[in-house]
C-alpha positions as CSV (number, residue, x, y, z in Angstrom):
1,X,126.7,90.0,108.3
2,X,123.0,89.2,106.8
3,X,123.1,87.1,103.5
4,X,119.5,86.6,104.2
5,X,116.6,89.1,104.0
6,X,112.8,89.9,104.4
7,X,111.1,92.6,104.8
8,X,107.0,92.8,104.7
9,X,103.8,94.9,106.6
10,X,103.6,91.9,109.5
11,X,105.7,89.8,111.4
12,X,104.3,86.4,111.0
13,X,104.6,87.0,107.2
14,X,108.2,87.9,107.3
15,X,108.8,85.0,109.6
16,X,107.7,82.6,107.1
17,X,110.0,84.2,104.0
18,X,112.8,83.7,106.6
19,X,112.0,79.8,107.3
20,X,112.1,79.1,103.5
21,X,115.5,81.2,103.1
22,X,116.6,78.6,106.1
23,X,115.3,76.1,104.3
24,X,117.5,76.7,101.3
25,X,114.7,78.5,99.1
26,X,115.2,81.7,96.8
27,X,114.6,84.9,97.7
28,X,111.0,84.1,95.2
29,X,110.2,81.3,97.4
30,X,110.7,83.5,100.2
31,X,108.5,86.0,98.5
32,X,105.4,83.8,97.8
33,X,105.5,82.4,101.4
34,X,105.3,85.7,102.9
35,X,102.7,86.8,100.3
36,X,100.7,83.8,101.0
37,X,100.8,84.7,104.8
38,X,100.1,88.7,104.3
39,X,97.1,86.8,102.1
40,X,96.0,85.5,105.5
41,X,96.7,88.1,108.7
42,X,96.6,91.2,106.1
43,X,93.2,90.8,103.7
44,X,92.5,94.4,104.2
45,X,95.7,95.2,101.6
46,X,96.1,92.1,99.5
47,X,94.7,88.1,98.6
48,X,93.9,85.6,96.2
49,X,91.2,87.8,95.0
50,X,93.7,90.4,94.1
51,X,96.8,90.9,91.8
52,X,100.6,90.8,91.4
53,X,104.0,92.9,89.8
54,X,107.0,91.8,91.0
55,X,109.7,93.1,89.8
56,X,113.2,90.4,90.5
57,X,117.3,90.5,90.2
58,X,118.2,87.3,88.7
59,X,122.5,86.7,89.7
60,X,122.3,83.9,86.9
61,X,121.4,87.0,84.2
62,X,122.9,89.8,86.3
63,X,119.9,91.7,84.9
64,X,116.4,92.8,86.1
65,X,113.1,90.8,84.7
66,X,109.4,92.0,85.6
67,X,106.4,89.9,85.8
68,X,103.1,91.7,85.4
69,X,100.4,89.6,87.2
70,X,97.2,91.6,87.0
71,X,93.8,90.1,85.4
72,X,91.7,90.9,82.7
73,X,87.7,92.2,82.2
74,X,85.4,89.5,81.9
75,X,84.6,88.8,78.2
76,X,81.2,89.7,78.8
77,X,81.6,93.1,80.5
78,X,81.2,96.1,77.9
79,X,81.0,99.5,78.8
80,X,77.4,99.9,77.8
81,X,76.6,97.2,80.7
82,X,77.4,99.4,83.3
83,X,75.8,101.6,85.3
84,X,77.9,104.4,85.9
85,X,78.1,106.2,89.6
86,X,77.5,109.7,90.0
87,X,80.4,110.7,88.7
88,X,81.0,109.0,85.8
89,X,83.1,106.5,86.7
90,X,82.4,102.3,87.3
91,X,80.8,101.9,90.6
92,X,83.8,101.0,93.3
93,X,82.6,98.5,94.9
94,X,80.4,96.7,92.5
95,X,80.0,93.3,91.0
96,X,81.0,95.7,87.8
97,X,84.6,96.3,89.1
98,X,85.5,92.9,89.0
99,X,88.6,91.7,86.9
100,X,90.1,88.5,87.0
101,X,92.4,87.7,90.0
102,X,96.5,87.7,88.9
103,X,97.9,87.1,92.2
104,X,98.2,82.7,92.0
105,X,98.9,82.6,88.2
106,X,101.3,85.3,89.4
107,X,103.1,83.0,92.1
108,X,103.3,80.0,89.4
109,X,105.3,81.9,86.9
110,X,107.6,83.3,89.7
111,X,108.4,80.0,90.9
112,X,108.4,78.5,87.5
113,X,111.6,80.5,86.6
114,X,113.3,81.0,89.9
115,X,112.0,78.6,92.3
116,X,114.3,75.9,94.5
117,X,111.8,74.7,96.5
118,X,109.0,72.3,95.7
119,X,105.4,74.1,95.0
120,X,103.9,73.0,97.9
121,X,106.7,74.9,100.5
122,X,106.0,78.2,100.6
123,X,102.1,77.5,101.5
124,X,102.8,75.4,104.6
125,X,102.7,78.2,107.1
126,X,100.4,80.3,105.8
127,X,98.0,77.2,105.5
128,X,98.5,77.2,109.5
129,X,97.5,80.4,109.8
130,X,94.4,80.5,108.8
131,X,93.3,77.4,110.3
132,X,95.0,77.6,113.5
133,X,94.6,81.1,113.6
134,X,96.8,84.7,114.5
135,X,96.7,87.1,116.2
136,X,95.7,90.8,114.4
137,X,98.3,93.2,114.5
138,X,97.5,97.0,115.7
139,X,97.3,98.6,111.8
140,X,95.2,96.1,110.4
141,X,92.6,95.8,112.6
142,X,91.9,99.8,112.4
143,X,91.8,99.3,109.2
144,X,89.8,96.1,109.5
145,X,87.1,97.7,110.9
146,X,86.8,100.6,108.4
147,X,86.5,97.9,105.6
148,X,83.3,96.2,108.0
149,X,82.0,99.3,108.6
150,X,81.7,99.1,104.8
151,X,80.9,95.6,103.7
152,X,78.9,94.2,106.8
153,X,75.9,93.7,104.2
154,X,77.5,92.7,100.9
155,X,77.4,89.1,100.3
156,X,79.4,87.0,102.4
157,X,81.5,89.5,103.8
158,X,80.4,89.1,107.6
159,X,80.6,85.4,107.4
160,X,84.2,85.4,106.7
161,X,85.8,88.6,108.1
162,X,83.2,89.0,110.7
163,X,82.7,85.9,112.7
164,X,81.0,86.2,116.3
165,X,83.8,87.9,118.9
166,X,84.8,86.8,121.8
167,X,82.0,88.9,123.2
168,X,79.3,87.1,121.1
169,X,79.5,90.4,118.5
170,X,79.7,90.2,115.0
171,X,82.3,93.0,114.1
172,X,85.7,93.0,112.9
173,X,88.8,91.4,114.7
174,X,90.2,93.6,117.6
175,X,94.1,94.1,118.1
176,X,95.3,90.9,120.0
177,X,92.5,89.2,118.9
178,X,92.8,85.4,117.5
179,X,91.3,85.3,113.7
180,X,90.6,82.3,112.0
181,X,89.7,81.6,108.6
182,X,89.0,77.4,107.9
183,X,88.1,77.9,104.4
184,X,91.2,80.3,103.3
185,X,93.1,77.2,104.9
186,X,91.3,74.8,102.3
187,X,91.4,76.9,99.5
188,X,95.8,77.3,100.1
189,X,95.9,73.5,100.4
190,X,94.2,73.2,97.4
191,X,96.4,75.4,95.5
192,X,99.6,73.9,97.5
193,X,98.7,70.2,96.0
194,X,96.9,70.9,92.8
195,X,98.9,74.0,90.8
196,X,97.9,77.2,90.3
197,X,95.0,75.4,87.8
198,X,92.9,74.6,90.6
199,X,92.3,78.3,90.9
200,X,91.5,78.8,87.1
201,X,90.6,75.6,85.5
202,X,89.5,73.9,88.8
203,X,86.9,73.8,91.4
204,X,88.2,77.6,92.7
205,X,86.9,78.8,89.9
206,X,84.1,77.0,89.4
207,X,82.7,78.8,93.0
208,X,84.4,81.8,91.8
209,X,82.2,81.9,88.3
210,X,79.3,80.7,90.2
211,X,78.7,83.1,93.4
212,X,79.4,85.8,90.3
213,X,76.8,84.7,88.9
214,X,74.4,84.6,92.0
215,X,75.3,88.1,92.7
216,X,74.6,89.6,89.2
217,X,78.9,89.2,88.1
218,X,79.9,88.6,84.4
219,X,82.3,86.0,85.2
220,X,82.4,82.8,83.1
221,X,84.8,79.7,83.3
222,X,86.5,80.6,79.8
223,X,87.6,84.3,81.7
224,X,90.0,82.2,84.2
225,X,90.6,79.3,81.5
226,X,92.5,82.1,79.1
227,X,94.3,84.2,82.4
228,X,97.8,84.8,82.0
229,X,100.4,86.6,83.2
230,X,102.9,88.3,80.8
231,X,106.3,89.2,81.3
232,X,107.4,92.8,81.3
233,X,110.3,94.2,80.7
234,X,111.4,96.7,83.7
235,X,111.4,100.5,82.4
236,X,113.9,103.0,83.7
237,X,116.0,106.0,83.8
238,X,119.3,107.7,85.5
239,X,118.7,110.4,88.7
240,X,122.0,111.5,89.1
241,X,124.2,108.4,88.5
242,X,121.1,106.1,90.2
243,X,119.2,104.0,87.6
244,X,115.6,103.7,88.8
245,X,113.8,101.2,87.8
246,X,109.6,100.4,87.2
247,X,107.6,98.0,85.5
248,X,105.7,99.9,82.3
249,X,101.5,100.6,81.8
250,X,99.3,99.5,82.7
251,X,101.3,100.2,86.0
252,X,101.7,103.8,86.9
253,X,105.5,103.5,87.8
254,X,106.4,105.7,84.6
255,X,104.4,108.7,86.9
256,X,107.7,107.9,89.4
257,X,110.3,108.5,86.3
258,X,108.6,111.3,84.7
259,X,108.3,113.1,88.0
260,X,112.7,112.4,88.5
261,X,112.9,113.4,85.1
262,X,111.7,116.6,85.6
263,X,113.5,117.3,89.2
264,X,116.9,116.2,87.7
265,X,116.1,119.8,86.7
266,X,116.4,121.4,89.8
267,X,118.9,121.9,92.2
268,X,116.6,119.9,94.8
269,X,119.9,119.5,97.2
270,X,120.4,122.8,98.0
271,X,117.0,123.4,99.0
272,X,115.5,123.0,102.6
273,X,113.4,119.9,103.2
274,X,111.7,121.4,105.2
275,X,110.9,124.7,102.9
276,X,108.0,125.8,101.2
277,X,110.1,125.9,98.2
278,X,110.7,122.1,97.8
279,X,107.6,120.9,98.6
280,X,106.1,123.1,96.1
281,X,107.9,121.9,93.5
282,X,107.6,118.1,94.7
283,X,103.7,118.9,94.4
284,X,103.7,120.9,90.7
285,X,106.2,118.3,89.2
286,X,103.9,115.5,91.0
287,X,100.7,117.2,89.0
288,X,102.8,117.7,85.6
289,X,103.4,113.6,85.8
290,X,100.0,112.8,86.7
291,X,98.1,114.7,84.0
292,X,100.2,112.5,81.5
293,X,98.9,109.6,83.4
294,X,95.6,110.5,83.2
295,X,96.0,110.7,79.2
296,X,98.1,108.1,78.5
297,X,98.5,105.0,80.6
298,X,96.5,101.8,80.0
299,X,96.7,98.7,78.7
300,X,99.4,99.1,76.1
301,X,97.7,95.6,74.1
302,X,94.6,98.1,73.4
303,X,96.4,101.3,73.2
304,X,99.8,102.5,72.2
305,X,101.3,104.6,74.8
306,X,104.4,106.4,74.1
307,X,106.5,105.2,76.8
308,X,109.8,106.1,75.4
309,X,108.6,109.6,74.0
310,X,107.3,110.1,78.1
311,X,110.6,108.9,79.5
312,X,112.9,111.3,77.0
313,X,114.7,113.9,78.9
314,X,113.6,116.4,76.6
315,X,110.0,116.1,77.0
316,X,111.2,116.0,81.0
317,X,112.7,119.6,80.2
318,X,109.5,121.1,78.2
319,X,106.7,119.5,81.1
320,X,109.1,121.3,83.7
321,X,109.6,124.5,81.9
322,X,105.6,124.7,83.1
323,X,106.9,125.0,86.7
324,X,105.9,128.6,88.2
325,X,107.8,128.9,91.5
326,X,105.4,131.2,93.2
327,X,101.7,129.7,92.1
328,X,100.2,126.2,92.4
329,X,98.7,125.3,89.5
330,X,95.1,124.9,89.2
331,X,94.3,122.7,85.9
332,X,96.6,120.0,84.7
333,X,96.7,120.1,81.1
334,X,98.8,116.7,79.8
335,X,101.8,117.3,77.0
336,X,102.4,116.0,74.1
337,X,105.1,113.8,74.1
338,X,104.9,112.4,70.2
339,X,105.3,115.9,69.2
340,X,108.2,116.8,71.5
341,X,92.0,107.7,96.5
342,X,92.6,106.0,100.3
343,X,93.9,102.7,98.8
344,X,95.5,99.6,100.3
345,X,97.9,97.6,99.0
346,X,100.9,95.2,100.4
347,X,104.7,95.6,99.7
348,X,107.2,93.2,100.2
349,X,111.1,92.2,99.4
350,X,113.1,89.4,99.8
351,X,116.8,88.6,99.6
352,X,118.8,85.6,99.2
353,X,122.0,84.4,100.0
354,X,123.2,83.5,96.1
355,X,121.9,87.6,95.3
356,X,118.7,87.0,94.2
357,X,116.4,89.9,95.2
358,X,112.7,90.2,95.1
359,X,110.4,93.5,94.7
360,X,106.8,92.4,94.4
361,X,103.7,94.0,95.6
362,X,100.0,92.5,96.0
363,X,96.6,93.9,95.8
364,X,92.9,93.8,96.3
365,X,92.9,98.1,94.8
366,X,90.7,99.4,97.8
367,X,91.4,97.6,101.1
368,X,89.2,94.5,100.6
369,X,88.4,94.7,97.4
370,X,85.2,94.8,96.2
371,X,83.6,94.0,99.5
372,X,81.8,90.5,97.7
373,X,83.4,87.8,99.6
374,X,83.2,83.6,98.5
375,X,82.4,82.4,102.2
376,X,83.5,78.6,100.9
377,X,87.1,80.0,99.5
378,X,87.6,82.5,102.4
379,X,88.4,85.5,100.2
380,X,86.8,88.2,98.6
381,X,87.4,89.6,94.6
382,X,89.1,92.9,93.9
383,X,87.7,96.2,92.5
384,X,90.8,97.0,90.2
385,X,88.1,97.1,87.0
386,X,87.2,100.6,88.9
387,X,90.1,102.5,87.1
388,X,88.4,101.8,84.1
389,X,87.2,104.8,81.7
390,X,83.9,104.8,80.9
391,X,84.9,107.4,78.4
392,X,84.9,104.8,74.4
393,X,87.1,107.0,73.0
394,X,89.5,107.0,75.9
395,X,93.1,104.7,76.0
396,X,91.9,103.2,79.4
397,X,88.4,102.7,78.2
398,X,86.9,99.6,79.6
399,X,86.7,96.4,77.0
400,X,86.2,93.0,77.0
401,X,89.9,90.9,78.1
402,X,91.5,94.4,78.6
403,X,93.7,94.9,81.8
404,X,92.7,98.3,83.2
405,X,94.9,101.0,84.2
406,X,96.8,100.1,87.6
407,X,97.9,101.6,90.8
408,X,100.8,99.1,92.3
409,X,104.0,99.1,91.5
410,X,107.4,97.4,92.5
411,X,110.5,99.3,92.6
412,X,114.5,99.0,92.3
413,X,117.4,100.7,92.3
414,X,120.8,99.7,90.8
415,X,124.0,101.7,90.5
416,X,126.8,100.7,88.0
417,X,124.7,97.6,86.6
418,X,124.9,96.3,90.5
419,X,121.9,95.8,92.6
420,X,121.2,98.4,95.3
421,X,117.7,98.6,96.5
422,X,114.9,96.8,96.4
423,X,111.4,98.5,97.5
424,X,108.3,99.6,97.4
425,X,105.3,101.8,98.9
426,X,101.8,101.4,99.2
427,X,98.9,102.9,98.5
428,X,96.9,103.7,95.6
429,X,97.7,106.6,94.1
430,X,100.4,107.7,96.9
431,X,102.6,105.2,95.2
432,X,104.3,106.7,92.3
433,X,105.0,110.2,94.3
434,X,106.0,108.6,97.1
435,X,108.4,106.3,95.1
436,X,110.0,109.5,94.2
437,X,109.8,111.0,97.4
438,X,111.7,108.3,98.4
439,X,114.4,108.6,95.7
440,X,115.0,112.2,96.2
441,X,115.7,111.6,99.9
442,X,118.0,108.7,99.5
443,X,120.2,110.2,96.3
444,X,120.0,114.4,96.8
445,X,119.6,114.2,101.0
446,X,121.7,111.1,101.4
447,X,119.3,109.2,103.8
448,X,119.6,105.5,105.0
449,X,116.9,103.4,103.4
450,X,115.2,104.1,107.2
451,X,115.2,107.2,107.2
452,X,113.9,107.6,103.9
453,X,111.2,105.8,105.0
454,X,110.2,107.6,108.2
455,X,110.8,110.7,106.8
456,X,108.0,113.3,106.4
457,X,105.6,112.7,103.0
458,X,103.2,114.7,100.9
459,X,100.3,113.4,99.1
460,X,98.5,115.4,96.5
461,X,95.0,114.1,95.6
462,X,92.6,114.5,93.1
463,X,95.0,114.9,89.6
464,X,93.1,113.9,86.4
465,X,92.8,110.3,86.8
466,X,92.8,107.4,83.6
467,X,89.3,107.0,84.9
468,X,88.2,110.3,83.3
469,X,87.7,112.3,86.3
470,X,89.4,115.5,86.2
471,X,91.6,117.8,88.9
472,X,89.2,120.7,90.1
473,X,91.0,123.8,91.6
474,X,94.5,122.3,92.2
475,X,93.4,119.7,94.2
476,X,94.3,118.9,97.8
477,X,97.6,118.4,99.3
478,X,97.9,116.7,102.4
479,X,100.9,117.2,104.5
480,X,102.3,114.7,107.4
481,X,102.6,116.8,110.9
482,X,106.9,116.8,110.5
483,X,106.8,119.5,107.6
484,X,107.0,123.0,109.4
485,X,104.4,125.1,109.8
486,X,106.0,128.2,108.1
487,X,106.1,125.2,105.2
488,X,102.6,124.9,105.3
489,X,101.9,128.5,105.4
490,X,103.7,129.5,102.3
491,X,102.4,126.6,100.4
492,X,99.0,128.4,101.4
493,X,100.4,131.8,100.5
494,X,101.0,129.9,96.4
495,X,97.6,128.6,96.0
496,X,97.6,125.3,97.7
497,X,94.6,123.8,99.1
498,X,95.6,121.6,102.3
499,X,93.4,119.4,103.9
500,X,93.9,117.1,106.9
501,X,94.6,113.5,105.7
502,X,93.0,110.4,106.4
503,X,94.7,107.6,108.0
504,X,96.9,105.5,105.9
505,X,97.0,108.4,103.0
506,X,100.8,108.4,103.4
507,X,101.3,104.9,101.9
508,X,103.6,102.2,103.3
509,X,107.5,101.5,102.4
510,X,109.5,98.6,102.7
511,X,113.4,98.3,101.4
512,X,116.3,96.0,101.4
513,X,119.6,96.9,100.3
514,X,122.5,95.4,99.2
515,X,126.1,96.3,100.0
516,X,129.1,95.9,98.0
517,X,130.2,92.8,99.6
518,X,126.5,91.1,98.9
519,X,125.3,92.3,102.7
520,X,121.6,93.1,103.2
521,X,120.2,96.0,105.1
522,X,116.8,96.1,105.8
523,X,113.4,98.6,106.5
524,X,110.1,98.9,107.2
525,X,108.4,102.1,108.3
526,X,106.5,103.8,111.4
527,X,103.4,103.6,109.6
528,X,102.6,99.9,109.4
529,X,102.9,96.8,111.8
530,X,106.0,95.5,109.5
531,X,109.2,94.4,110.1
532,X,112.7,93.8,109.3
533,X,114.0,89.7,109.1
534,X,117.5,89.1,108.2
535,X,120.6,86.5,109.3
């Protein structure tokens, strides 16, 4: 019987949520320890430099609360600063994507409200880590090297996530391979003894303001001084007697509700998973959501966005009315609801024994961020301010303090008012249709939160984004190697275009679950080096 419950993308990570559960932490303490150690063994998803949404189950309440931890554009940045890239959009990994980091402001307000444990607990391990160091794990150090293929020459990204090899190389940490990073240790310990203002009113952001200003940033002390995170209330609807729950925009979780909206339409149960037919119309409803996201979703403190007109039922009926079961669509007009990339990211969920349960996930946007690293902090700074609109006259158009449109998103399910599942998946745009994905298979085909998981995914790229850019001929569908090929053939045969994926385009899940009588089940899936810790 498992009162206790962790799951997370590497094992020392989820040992280190389990200590503090032993310990006699909540399931949040639990949650920042393991963040703070994925922070350490897994910078090609998350770190300090990155932000936070969490998403938790409070048994004192016996309700849901979200916490929306992501930063904001330096006060300086306007859109007429940057220079745009070829196509339109903010350079991706330029000093001009930068935002704010949310992640440690993110981790003080969680442990603010539902913390047991002093401050200083949940950093002890992950503090070891990085000066004693670990050893990398088979998923992150392919995806290690990609990122130094990448960011070998921008600034003080080879002095940190480079050091000389055991061969006398510099290159990226090998599988088995011991990593160490000293000054990631220092910069924890600081934050474990000082608070969360050492990182925005202290000396981390004094280097932080400073290297942006060596390397052309607009960061300036008063941009951390004024950070805050805000507290969201969760959005959600019904799929068939399940009540799915997201965190609103600037998130793109509402993508994940429109698309159920729209398939509590259809019959999806009676149709073959493995059939042309359903993944057709996972991919057109996936395209109907997202060209809503591209018109609508930002920052709703800049821009009103009709949440509750884009989570009616109705307007679910008329955007699936546009479904045609024999063509894939080739534009993706948005509606009108008022009338009516590869991208790496961590997941993680913790459980406690009193029935508190966590759903938070952590990001740098595009593996390691922006690729500009701090060598005297040990981390780099994200590139979220990417999925910006360069487009004035656009919702998600970039501004000065404005949050831009985001990718990650936490996850939860309840049934009756009672808990049921807490999870997530990762990666970029993969995350709101595979949070449906993931839905469908565990409410119309009845699978185990691990088989849901490891089953068989699509992911459709290049919908209209909030950025500006627009979907070109349909788009590309990439299909894991599972799905039949007389599956893939008629999706051919309708219009598709499919495309071999690249690694990691399939995202990354992670799930606890919660019984009737308070017992946790865990997953983590085939795709990443995860695992599952419970007692």
């Amino acid at each position: 019987m498992s009162s206790l419950a962790v799951c997370a993308a590497q094992p020392e990570a989820v040992q280190a949520g389990l200590a503090i559960l032993r310990a006699g932490g909540s399931a949040v303490d639990a949650a920042i320890a393991t963040n703070a150690c994925l922070a350490v063994t897994e910078p090609t998803s998350c770190g300090l430099g990155g932000d936070l949404f969490a998403i938790v189950w409070d048994p004192r309440t016996r309700a849901l609360a979200g916490l929306n931890a992501s930063g904001r554009a330096p006060a300086a940045l306007t859109i007429d600063r940057v220079p745009p890239a070829a196509d339109g959009t903010i350079p991706l990994h330029s000093t001009w994507s930068w935002t704010v980091p949310g992640c440690v402001d993110g981790w003080r307000r969680l442990h603010e409200r539902y913390g047991r444990l002093p401050w200083v607990a949940p950093f002890d391990r992950a503090i070891a880590l990085a000066r004693d160091g670990f050893a990398v794990t088979p998923v992150i150090a392919s995806e290690w090297a990609m990122n130094a293929a990448r960011f070998r020459d921008h600034p003080g990204f080879a002095d940190v996530f480079m050091p000389p090899a055991p061969d006398g190389a510099r290159r990226a940490p090998r599988a088995g391979e011991t990593f160490r990073n000293p000054a990631l240790a220092a910069t924890l310990e600081r934050i474990a003894h000082e608070g969360a203002d050492a990182f925005y009113r202290g000396p981390i952001a004094e280097a932080i303001v400073a290297y942006s200003g060596w390397h052309g940033g607009c960061f300036a002390p008063d941009d951390f001084a004024r950070h805050t995170s805000t507290d969201d209330t969760p959005i959600s609807t019904d799929y068939r007697g399940v009540t799915v729950w997201e965190l609103p925009p600037n998130g793109q979780g509402l993508a994940a509700l429109q698309m159920l909206n729209m398939l509590e339409g259809f019959d999806v149960a009676s149709l073959d998973r493995g059939s042309a037919d359903y993944w057709h119309l996972m991919i057109e409803v996936k395209k109907l959501a997202y060209a809503d996201r591209a018109r609508y979703y930002a920052d709703p403190a800049f821009s009103a966005v009709p949440v509750e007109a884009l989570l009616s039922k109705e307007y679910a009926r008329d955007r699936a009315a546009r479904f045609d079961p024999e063509h894939a669509a080739q534009d993706d007009p948005h509606g009108d609801p008022v009338a009516l990339s590869r991208r790496e990211t961590t997941y993680l969920c913790a459980a406690d024994a009193q029935g508190m349960m966590v759903s938070l996930i952590q990001s740098n946007y595009t593996g390691m961020g922006s690729g500009y690293v701090i060598p005297e902090l040990g981390f780099g700074i994200q590139n979220r301010g990417a999925l910006f609109s360069l487009d004035p006259s656009h919702p998600n158009a970039l501004a000065p303090g404005k949050r831009p449109f985001h990718t990650i998103i936490p996850a939860f399910l309840t049934r009756g008012g009672e808990p049921w599942i807490a999870f997530g998946l990762m990666g970029g745009d993969m995350q709101a249709q595979g949070h449906a994905q993931i839905v469908v298979d565990l409410v119309d085909f009845g699978m185990s939160i691990r088989e849901a998981g490891d089953a068989a995914r699509f992911h459709h790229g290049g919908s209209s984004e909030p950025t500006g850019a627009r979907m070109m001929a349909g788009g590309v569908v990439h299909l894991e190697d599972a799905i039949p090929g007389e599956a893939v053939d008629g999706l051919r045969r309708r219009g598709h275009r499919i495309e071999p994926a690249a690694p990691g385009v399939f995202g990354g899940y992670q799930a606890i679950a919660r019984d009737p009588t308070g017992v946790y089940t865990g997953a983590t899936e085939k795709r990443k080096d995860g695992v599952v810790g419970r007692e």
